[in-house]
DOKEZA-76859 format. One line per field, with one value per residue: residue number from 1; residue in one letter; x, y, z of N, C-alpha, C, CB in turn. Coordinates in nm, 3 decimals. Glycine has a CB too. Example, Ala and Ser with C-alpha at 12.3 -4.5 7.8 and 13.67 -1.06 7.14 Angstrom:
! residues 2
marfi c(1	2)
semi c(A	S)
n.east c(1.319	1.285)
n.north c(-0.569	-0.225)
n.up c(0.780	0.708)
ca.east c(1.230	1.367)
ca.north c(-0.450	-0.106)
ca.up c(0.780	0.714)
c.east c(1.320	1.290)
c.north c(-0.330	0.003)
c.up c(0.780	0.787)
cb.east c(1.131	1.408)
cb.north c(-0.447	-0.060)
cb.up c(0.905	0.572)
This chain:
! residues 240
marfi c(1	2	3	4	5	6	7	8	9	10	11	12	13	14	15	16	17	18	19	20	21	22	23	24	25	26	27	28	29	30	31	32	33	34	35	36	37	38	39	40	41	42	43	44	45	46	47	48	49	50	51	52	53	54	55	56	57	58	59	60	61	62	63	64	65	66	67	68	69	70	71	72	73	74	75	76	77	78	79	80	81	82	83	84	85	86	87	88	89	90	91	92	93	94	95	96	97	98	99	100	101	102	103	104	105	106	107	108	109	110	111	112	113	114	115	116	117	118	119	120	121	122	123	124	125	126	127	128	129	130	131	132	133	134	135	136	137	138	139	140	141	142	143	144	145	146	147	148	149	150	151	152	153	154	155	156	157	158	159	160	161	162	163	164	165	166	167	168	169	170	171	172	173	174	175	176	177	178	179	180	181	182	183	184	185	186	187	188	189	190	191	192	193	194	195	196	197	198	199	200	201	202	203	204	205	206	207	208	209	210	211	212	213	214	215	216	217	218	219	220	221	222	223	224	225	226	227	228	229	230	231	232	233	234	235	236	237	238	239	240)
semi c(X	X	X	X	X	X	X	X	X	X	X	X	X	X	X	X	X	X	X	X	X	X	X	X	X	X	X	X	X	X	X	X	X	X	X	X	X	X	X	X	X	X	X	X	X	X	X	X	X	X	X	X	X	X	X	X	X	X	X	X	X	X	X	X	X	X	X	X	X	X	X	X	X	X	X	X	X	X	X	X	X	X	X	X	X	X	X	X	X	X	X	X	X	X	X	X	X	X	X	X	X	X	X	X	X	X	X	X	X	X	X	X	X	X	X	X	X	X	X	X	X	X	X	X	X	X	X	X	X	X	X	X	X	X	X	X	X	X	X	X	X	X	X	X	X	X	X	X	X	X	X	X	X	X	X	X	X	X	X	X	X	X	X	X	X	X	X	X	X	X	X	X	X	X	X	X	X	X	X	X	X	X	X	X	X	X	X	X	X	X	X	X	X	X	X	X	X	X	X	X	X	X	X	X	X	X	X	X	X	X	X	X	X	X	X	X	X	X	X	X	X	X	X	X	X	X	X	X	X	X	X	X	X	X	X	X	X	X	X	X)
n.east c(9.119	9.056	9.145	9.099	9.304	9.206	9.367	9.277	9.012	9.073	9.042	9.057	8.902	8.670	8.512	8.310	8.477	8.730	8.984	9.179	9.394	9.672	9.862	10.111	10.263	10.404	10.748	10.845	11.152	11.428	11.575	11.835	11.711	11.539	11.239	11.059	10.731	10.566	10.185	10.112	10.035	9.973	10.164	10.021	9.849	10.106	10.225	10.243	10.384	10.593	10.694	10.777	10.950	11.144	11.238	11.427	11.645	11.998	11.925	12.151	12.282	12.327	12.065	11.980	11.800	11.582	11.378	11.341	11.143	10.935	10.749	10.804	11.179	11.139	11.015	11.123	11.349	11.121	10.990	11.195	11.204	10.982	10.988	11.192	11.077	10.884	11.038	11.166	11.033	11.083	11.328	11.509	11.751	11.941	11.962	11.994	11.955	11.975	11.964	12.069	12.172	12.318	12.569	12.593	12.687	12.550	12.626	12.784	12.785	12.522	12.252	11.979	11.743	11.534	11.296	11.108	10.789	10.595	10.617	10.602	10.690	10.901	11.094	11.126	11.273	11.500	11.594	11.732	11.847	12.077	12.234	12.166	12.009	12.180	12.315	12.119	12.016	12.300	12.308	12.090	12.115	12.355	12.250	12.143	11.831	11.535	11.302	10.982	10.782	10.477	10.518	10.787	10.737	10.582	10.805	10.900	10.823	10.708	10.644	10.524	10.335	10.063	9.978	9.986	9.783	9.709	9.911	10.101	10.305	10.548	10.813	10.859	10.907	11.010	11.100	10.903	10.919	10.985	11.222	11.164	11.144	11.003	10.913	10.821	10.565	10.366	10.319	10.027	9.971	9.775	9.554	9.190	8.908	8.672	8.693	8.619	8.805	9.069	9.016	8.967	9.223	9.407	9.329	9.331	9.639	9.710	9.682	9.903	10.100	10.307	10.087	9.956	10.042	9.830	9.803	9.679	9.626	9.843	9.908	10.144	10.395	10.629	10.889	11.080	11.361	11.194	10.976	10.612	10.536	10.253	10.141	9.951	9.603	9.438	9.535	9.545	9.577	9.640	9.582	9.650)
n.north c(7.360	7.576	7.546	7.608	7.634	7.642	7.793	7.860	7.718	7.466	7.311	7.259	7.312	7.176	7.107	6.904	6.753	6.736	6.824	6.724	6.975	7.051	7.285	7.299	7.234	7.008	7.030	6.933	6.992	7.049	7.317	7.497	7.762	8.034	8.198	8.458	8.513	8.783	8.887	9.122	9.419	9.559	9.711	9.525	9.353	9.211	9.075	8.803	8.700	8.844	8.773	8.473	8.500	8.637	8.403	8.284	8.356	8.524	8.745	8.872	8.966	9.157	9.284	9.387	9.660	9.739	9.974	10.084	10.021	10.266	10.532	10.750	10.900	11.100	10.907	10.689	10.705	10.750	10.466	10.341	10.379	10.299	9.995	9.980	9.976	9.770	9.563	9.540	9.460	9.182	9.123	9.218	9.470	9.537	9.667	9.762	10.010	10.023	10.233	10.245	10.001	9.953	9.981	9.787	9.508	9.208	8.994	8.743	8.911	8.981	8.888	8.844	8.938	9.265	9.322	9.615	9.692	9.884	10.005	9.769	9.770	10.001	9.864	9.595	9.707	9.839	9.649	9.495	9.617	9.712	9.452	9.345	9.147	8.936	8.888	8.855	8.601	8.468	8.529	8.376	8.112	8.083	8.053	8.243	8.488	8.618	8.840	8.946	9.216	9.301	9.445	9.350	9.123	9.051	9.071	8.838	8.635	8.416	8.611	8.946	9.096	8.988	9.019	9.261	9.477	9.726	9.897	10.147	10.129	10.335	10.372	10.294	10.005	9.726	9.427	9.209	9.023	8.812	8.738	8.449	8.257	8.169	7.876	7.847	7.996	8.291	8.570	8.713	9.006	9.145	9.052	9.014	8.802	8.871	9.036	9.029	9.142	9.122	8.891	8.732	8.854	8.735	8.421	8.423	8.495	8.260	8.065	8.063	8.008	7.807	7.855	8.095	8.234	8.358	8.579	8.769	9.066	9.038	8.760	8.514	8.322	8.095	7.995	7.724	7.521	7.271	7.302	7.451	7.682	7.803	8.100	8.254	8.386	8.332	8.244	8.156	7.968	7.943	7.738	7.654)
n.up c(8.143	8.394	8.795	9.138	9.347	9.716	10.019	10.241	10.295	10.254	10.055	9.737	9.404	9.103	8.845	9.000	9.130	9.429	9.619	9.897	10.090	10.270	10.472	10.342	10.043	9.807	9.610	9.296	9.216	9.358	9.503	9.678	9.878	10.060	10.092	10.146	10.071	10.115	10.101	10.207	10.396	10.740	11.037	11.187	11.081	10.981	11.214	11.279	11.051	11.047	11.299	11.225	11.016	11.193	11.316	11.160	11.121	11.208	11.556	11.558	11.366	11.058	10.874	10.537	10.407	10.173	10.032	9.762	9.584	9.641	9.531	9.559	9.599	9.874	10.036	10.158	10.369	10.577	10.596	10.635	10.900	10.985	10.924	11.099	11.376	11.370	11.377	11.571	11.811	11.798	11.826	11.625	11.522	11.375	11.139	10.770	10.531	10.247	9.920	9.642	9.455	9.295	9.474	9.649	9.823	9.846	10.062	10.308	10.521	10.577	10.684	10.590	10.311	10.316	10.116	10.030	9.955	9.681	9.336	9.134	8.906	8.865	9.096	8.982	8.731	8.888	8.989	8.836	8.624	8.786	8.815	9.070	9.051	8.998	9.224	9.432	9.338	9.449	9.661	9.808	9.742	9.850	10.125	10.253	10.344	10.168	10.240	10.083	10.043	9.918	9.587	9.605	9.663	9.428	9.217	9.231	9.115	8.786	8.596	8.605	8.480	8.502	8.758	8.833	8.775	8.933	8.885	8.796	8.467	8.503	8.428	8.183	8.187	7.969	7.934	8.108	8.249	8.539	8.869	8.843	9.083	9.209	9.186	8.919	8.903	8.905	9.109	9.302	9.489	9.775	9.748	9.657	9.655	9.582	9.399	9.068	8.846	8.893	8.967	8.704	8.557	8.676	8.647	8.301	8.274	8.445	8.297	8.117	8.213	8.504	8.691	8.936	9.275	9.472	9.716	10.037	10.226	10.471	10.460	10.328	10.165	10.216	10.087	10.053	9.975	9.823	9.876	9.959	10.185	10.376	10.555	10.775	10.706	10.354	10.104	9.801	9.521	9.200	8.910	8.606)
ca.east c(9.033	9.167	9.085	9.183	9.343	9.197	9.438	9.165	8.923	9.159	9.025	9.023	8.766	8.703	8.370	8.256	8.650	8.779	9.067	9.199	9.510	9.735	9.921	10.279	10.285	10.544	10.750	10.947	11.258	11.493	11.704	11.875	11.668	11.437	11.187	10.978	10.702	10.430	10.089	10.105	10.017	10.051	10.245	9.941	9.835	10.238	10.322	10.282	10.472	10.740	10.783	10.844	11.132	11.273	11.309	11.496	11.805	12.040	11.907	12.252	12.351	12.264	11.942	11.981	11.684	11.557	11.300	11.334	10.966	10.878	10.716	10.894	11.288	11.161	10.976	11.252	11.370	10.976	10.964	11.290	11.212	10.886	11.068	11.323	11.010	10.819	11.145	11.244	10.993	11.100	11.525	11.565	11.821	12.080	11.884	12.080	11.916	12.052	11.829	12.146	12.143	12.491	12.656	12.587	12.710	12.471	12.744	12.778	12.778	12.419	12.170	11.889	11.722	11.397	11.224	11.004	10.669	10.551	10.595	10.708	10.788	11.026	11.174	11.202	11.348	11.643	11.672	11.773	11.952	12.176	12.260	12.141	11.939	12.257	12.314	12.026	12.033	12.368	12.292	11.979	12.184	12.483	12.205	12.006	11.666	11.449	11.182	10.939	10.637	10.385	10.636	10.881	10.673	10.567	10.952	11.018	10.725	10.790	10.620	10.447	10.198	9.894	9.904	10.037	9.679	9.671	10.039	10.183	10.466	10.599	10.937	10.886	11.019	10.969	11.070	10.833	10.990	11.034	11.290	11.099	11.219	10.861	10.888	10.752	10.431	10.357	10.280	9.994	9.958	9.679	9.446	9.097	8.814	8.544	8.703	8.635	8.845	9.165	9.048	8.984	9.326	9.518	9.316	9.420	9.756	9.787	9.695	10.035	10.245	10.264	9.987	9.943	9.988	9.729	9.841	9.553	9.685	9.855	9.924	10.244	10.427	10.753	10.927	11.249	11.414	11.118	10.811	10.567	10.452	10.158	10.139	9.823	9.481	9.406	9.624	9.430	9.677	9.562	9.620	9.593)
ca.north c(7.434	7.658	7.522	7.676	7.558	7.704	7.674	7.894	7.634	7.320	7.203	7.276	7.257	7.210	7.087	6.754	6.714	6.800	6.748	6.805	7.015	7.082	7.410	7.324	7.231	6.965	7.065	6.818	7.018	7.044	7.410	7.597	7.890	8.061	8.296	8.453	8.631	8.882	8.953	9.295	9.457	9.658	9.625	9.456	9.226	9.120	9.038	8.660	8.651	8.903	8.671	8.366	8.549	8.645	8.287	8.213	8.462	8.515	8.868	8.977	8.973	9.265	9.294	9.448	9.678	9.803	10.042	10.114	10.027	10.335	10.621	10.861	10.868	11.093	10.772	10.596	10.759	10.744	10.364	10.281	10.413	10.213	9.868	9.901	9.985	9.650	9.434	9.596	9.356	9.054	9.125	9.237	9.626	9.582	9.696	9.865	10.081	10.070	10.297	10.244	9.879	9.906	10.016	9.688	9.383	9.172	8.860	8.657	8.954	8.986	8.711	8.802	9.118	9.257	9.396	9.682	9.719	10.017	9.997	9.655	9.768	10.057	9.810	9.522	9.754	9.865	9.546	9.433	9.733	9.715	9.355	9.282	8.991	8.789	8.900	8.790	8.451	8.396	8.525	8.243	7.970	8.034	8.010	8.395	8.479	8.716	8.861	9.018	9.245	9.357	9.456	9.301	8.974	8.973	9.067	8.658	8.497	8.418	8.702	9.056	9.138	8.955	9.035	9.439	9.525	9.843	9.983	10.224	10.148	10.452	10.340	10.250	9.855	9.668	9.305	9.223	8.882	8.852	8.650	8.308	8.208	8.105	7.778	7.905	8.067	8.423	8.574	8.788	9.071	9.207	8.948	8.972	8.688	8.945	9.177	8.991	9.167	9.054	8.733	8.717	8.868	8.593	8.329	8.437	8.484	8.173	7.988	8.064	7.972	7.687	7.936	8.206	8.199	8.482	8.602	8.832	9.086	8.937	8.629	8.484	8.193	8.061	7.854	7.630	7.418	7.181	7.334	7.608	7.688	7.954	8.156	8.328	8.289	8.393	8.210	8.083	7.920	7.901	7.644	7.618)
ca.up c(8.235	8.525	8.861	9.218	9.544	9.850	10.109	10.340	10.299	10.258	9.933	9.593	9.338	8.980	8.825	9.045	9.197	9.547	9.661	10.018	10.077	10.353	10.465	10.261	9.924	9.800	9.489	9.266	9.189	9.479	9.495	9.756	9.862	10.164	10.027	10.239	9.988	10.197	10.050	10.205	10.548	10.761	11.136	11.323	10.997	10.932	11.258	11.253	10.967	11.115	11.423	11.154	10.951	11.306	11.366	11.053	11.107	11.388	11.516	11.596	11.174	10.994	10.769	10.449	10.354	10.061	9.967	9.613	9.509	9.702	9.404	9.575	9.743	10.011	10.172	10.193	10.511	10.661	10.552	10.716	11.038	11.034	10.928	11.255	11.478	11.349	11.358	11.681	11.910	11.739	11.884	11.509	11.528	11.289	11.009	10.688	10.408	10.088	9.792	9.532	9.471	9.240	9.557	9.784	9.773	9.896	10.095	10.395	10.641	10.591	10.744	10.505	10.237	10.286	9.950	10.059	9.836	9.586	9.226	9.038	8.790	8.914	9.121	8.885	8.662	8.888	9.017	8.655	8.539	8.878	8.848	9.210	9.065	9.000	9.372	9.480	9.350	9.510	9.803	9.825	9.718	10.015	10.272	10.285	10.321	10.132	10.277	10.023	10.084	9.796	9.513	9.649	9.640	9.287	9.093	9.241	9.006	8.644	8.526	8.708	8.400	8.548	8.903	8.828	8.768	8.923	8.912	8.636	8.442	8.526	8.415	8.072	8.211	7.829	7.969	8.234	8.310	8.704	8.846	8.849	9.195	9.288	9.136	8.820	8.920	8.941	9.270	9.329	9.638	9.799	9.666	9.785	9.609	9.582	9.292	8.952	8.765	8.941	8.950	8.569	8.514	8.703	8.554	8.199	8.269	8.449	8.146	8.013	8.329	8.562	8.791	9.000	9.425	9.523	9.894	10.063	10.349	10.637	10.461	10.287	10.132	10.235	10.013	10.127	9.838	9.736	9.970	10.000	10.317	10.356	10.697	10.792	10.600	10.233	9.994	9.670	9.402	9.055	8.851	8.461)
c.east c(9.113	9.052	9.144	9.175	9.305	9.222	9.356	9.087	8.950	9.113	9.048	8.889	8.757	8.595	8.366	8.387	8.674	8.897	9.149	9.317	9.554	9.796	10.047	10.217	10.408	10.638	10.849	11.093	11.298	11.617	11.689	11.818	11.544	11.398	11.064	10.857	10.575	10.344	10.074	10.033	10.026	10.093	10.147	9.913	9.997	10.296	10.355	10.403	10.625	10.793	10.834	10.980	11.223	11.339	11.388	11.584	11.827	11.992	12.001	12.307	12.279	12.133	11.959	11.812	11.662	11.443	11.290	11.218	10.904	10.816	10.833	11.041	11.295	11.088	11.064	11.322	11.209	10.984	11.080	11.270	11.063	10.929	11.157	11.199	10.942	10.895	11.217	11.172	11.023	11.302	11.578	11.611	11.895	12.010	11.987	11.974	12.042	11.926	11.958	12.173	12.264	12.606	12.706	12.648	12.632	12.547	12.695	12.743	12.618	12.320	12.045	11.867	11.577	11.355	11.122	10.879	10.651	10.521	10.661	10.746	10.930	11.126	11.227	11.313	11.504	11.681	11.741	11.885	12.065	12.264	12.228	12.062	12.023	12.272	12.247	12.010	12.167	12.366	12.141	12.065	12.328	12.400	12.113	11.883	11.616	11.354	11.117	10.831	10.626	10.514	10.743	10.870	10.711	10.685	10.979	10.902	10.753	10.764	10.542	10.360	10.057	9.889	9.929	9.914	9.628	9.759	10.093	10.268	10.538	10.741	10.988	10.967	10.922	10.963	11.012	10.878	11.033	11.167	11.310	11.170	11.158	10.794	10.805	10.624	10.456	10.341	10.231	9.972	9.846	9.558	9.312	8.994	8.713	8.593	8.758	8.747	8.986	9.137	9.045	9.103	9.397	9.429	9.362	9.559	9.810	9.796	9.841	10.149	10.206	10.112	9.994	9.920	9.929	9.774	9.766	9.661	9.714	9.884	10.061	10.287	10.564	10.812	11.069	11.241	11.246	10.956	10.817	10.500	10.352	10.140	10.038	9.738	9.516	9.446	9.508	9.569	9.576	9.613	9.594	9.497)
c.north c(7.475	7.609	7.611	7.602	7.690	7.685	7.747	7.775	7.479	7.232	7.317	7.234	7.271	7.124	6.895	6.709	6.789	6.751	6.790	6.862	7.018	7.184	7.403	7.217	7.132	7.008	6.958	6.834	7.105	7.174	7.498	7.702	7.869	8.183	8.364	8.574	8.645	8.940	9.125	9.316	9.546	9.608	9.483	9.301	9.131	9.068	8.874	8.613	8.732	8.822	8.552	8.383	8.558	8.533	8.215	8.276	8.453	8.682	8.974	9.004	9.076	9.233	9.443	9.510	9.767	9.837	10.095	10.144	10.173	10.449	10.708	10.853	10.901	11.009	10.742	10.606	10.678	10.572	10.260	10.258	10.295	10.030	9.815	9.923	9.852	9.529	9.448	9.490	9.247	9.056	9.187	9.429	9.641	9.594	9.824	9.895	10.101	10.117	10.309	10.092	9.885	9.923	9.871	9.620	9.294	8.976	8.799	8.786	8.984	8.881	8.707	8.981	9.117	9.376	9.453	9.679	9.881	9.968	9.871	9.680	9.882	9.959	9.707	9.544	9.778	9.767	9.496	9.495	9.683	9.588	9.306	9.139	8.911	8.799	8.808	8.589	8.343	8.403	8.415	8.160	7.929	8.061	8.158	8.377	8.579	8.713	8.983	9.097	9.316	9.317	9.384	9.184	8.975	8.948	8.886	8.563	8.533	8.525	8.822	9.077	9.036	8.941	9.187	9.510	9.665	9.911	10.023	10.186	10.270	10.477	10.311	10.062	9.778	9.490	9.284	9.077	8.896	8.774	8.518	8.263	8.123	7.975	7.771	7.922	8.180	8.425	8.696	8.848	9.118	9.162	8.963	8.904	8.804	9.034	9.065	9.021	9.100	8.882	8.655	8.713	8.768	8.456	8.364	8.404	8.348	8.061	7.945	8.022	7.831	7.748	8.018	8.150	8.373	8.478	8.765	8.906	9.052	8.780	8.593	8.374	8.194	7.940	7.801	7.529	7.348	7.213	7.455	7.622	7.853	7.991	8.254	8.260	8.377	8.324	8.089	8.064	7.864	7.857	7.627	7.486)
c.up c(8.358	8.644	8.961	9.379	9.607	9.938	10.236	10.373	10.319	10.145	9.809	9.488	9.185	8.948	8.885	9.092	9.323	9.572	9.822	10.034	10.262	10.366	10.371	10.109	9.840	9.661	9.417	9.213	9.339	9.389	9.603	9.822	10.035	10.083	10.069	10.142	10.064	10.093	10.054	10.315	10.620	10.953	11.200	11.221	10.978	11.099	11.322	11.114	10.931	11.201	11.326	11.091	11.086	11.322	11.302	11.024	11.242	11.462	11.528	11.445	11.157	10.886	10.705	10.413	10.221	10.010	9.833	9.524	9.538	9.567	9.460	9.713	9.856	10.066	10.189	10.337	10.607	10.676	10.658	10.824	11.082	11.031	11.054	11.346	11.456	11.384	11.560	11.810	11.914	11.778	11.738	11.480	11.466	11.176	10.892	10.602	10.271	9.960	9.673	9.555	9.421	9.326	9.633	9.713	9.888	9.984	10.235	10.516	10.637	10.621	10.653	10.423	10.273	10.205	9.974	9.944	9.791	9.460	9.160	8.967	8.762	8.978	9.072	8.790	8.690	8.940	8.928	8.652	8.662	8.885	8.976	9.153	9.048	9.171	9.475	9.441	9.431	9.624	9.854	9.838	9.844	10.137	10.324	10.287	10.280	10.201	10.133	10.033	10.012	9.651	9.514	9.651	9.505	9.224	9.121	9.170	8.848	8.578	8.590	8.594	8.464	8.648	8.904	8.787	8.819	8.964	8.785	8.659	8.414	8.466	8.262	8.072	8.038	7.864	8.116	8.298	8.440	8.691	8.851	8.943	9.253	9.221	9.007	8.795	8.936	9.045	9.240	9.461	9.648	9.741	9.724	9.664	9.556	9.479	9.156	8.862	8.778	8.919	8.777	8.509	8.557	8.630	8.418	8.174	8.310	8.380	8.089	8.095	8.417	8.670	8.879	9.196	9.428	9.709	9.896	10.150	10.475	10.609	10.363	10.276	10.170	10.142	10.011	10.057	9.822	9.806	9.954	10.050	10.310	10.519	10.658	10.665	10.486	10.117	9.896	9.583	9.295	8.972	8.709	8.388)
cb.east c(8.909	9.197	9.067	9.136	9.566	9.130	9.649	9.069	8.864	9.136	8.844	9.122	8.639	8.847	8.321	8.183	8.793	8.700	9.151	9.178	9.509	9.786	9.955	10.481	10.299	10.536	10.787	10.889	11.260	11.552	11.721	11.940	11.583	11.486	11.173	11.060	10.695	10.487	9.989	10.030	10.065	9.956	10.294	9.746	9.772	10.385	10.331	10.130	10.390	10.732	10.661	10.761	11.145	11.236	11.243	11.436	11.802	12.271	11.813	12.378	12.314	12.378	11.776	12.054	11.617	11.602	11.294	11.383	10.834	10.974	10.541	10.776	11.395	11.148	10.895	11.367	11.371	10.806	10.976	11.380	11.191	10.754	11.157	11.526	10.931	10.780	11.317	11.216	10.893	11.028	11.632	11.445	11.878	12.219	11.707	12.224	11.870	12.155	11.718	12.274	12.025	12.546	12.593	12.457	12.874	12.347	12.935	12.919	12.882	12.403	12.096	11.740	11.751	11.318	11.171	11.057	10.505	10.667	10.624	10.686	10.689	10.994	11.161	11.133	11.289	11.695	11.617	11.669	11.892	12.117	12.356	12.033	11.831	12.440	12.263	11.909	12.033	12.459	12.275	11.871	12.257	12.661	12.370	11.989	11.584	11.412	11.194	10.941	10.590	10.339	10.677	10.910	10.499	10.485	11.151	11.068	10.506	10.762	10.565	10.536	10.228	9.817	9.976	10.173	9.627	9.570	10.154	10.209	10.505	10.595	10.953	10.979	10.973	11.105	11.184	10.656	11.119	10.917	11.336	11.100	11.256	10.732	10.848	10.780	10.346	10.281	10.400	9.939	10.050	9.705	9.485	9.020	8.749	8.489	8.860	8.542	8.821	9.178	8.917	8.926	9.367	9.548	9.192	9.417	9.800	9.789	9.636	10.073	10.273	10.419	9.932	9.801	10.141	9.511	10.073	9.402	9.663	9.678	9.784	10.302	10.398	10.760	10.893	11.268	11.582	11.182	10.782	10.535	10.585	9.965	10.285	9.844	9.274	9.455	9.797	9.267	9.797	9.506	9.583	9.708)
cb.north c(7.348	7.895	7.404	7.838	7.501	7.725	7.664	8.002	7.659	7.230	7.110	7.217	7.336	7.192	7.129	6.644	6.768	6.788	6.741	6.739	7.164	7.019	7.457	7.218	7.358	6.808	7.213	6.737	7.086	6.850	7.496	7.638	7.920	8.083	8.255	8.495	8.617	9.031	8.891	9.377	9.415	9.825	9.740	9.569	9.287	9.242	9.133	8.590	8.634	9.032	8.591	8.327	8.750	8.678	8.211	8.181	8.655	8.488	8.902	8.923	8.833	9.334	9.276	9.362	9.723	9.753	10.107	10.018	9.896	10.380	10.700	10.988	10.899	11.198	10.639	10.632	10.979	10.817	10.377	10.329	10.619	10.253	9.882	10.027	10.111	9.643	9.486	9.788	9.338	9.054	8.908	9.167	9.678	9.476	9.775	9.813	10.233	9.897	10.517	10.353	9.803	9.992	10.129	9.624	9.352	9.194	8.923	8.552	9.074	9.036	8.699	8.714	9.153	9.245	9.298	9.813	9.665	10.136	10.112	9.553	9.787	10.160	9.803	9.490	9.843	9.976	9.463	9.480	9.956	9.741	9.352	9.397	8.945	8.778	9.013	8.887	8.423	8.396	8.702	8.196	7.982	8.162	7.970	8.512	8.452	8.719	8.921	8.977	9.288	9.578	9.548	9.339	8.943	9.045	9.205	8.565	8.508	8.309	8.647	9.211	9.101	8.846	8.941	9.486	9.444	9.869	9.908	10.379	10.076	10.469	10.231	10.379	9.713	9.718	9.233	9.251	8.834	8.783	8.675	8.214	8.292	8.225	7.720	7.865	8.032	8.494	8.563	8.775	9.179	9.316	8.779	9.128	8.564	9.015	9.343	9.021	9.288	9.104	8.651	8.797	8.973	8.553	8.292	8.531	8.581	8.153	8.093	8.218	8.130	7.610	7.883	8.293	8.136	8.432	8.605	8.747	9.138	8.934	8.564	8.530	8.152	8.032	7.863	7.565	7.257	7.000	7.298	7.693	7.682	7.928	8.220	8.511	8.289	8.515	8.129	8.216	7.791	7.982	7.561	7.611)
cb.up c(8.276	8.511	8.866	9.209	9.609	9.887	10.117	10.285	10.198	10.404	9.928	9.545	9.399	8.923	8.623	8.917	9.085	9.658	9.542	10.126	9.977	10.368	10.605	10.392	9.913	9.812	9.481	9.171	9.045	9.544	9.358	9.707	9.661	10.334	9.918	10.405	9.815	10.296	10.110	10.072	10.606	10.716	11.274	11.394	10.831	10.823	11.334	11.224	10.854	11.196	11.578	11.055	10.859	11.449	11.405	10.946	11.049	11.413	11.565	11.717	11.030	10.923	10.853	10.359	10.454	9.987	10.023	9.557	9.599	9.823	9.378	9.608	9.741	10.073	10.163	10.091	10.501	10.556	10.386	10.724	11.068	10.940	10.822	11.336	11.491	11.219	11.176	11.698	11.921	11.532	11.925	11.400	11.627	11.273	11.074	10.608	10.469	10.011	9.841	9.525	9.422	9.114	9.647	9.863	9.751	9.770	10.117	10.400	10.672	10.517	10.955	10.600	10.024	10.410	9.823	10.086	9.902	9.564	9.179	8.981	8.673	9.012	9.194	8.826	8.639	8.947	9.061	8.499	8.531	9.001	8.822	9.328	8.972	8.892	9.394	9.426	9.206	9.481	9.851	9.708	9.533	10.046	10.389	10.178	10.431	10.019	10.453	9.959	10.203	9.826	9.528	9.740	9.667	9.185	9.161	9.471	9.028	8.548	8.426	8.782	8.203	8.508	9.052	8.698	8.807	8.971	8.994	8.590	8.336	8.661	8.501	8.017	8.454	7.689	7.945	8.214	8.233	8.859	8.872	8.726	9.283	9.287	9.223	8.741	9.018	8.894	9.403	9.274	9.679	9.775	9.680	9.911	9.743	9.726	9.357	8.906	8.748	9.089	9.051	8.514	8.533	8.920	8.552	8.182	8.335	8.535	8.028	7.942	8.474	8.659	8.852	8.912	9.574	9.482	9.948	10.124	10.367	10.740	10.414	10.326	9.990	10.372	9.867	10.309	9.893	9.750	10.149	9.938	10.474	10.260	10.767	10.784	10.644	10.228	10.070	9.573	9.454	8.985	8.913	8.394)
């Protein structure tokens, strides 16, 4: 039976069981990593959980950005310009754009990446094809931080088919396998309680996985080697 943590509410529930929770999460496998994954937002909803990333880089290091998810390359420009105006109150100006992922190398001169939102499965796709996901895992493991928002969330849970509910695969992507970063749960965006159908679809799916973290707008999970911390309200985790 599928039950669900409400970390809004501070309990969980499941027929005649409660149990009380706390904001972090403990996990029992210990690895390397900061992972900062955003429900989705926009400046006024993200900026509690803009001031938190600020505080977890130096803001004089560069920040790698990447729009890719975007449908179309001319955002990419528009998108940029709004990323350095959001980061810009927080001391954060060294901001890079990269929209060719086989170009970068993603190393020490960078203090963290942040994974714009659009399409998962465009961007899963060239994250793959490009090799940036070995990238990405080494750049976690020597001490980086992802930041992810929408799209950019889900590619880090084990799988994007049961939270991709209302994004074409535009791309023809065949393996939908993320890059299970998220302690092997999916990660859904833009979650809101009140639309059955979503919530049907992640129960199903999370049948088949360890479960689904649901993050609402304005809200986000952080997860540092063996914890997962939730910032702002919304976050429902579903449990098989």
């Amino acid at each position: 039976m599928s039950f669900l943590l409400d970390i809004r509410v501070g309990h969980a529930m499941e027929t005649g069981l409660f149990f009380h929770l706390t904001k972090t999460i403990t996990l029992l496998r210990r690895v390397s990593m900061r992972l900062l994954l955003s429900g989705g937002s926009d400046a006024a909803e993200s900026e509690k959980i803009d001031k938190f990333f600020a505080s977890q880089i130096k803001a004089e290091q560069v920040v790698l950005y990447v729009p890719i998810a975007a449908y179309e390359p001319g955002q990419y420009v528009e998108r940029y310009k709004q990323i350095k105006s959001r980061f810009q109150k927080f001391g954060i100006t060294n901001i890079e754009m990269c929209t060719v992922l086989s170009t970068v190398r993603a190393d020490s001169r960078y203090s963290a990446i942040y994974i714009d939102g659009g399409n998962t499965f465009k961007l899963l796709k060239e994250v793959r094809e490009s090799g940036f996901d070995t990238q990405i895992f080494s750049f976690l493991n020597e001490g980086g931080i992802i930041y992810g928002l929408s799209a950019g969330s889900i590619i880090f849970g084990r799988n994007i088919m049961g939270t991709t509910y209302e994004t074409e695969n535009c791309v023809g992507l065949e393996d939908s396998r993320g890059l299970n970063l998220a302690k092997g749960f999916d990660v859904c965006c833009h979650y809101r309680n009140d639309a059955d159908y979503k919530r049907n679809r992640i129960i199903k799916f999370s049948a088949e996985s360890k479960g689904t973290i649901a993050l609402s707008d304005g809200c986000a999970a952080f997860i540092e080697d063996e914890k997962i911390t939730f910032i702002g309200d919304g976050a429902i985790l579903f449990t098989p």
